[in-house]
C-alpha positions in Angstrom: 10.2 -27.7 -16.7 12.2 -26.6 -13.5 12.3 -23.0 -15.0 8.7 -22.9 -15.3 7.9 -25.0 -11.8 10.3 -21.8 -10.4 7.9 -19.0 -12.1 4.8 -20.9 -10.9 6.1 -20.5 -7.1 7.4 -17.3 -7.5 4.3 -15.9 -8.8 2.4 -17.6 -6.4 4.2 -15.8 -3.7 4.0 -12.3 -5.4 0.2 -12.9 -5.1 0.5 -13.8 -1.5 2.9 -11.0 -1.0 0.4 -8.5 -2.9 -2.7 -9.8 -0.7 -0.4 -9.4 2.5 0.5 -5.4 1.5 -3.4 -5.1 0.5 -4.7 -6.2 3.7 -1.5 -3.8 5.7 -2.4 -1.0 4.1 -6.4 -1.4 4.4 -6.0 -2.1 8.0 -3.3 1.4 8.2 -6.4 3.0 6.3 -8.9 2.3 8.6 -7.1 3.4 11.6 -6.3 6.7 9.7 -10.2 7.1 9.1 -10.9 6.6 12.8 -8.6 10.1 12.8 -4.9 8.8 13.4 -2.7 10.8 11.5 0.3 10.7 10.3 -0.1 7.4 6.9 -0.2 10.1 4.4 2.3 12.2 5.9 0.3 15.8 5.4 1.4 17.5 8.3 4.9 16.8 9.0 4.4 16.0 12.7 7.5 13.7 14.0 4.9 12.5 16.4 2.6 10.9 14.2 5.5 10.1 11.8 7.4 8.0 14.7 4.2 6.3 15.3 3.1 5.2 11.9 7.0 4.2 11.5 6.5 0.7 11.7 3.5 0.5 9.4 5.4 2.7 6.5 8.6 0.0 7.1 6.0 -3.3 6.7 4.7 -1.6 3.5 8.0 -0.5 2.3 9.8 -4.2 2.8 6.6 -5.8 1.0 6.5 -3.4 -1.8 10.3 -3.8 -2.4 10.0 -7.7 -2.4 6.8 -7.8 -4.4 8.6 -4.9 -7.0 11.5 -7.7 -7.0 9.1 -10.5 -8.0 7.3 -8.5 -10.7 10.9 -7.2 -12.4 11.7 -11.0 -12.7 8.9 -12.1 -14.3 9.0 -9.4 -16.6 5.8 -7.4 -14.7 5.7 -3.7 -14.2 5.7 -2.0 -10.8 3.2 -2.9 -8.1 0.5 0.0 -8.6 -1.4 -0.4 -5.5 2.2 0.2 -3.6 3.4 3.0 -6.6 -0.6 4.9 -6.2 0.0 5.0 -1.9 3.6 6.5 -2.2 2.3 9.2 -4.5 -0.8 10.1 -2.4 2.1 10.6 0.6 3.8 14.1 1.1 2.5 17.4 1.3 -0.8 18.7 0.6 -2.3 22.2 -0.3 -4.5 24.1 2.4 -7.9 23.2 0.7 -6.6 19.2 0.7 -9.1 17.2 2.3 -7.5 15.8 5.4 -5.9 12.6 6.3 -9.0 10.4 7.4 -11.3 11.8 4.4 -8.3 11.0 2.5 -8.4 7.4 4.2 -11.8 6.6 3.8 -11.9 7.2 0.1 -8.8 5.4 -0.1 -10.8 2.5 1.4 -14.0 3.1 -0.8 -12.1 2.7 -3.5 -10.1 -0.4 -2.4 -14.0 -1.8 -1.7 -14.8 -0.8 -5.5 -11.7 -2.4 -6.5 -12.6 -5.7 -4.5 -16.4 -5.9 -6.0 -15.1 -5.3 -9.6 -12.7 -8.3 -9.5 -15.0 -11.0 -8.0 
């Protein structure tokens, strides 16, 4: 009963933890939209890398301890976290740019959000 009082909590808190990242990165995402650069890393500028810094480290420290919770109840990976590190990095010259990148990011978050209530 203890064991399974123990997965209860920690599950509750990986849902917590997943709504806190969710709400972090939608918030990064709609600044990035408004046309601060730098989330998605396309242009390799240490200015707008230094100041999205902080951001990157919240999502990074979240992700990590949601990934923790998920390995020990026998879930895979976080995908919103695993999706977002792969849309980071270098982009081709016709890749759309960070803020349309952003806003379908967000469009698609809002799609998400309307197909689970």
């Amino acid at each position: 009963m203890a064991k399974a009082d123990r997965l209860e909590r920690l599950d509750n808190r990986r849902l917590e933890l997943e709504a806190e990242y969710r709400a972090a990165l939608i918030e990064a995402l709609e600044r990035t939209a408004a046309g601060k650069w730098g989330l998605f890393d396309h242009q390799k500028d240490r200015h707008a890398r230094a100041a999205v810094r902080p951001t990157l480290e919240q999502l990074a420290e979240l992700g990590e301890e949601i990934d923790d919770a998920r390995a020990r109840l026998g879930l895979p990976l976080f995908a919103l976290q695993q999706a977002f590190l792969a849309a980071r990095g270098p982009v081709g010259p016709s890749a759309v740019g960070e803020p349309k990148q952003a806003q379908a990011w967000l469009e698609r978050l809002a799609a998400d959000e309307e197909a689970t209530d």
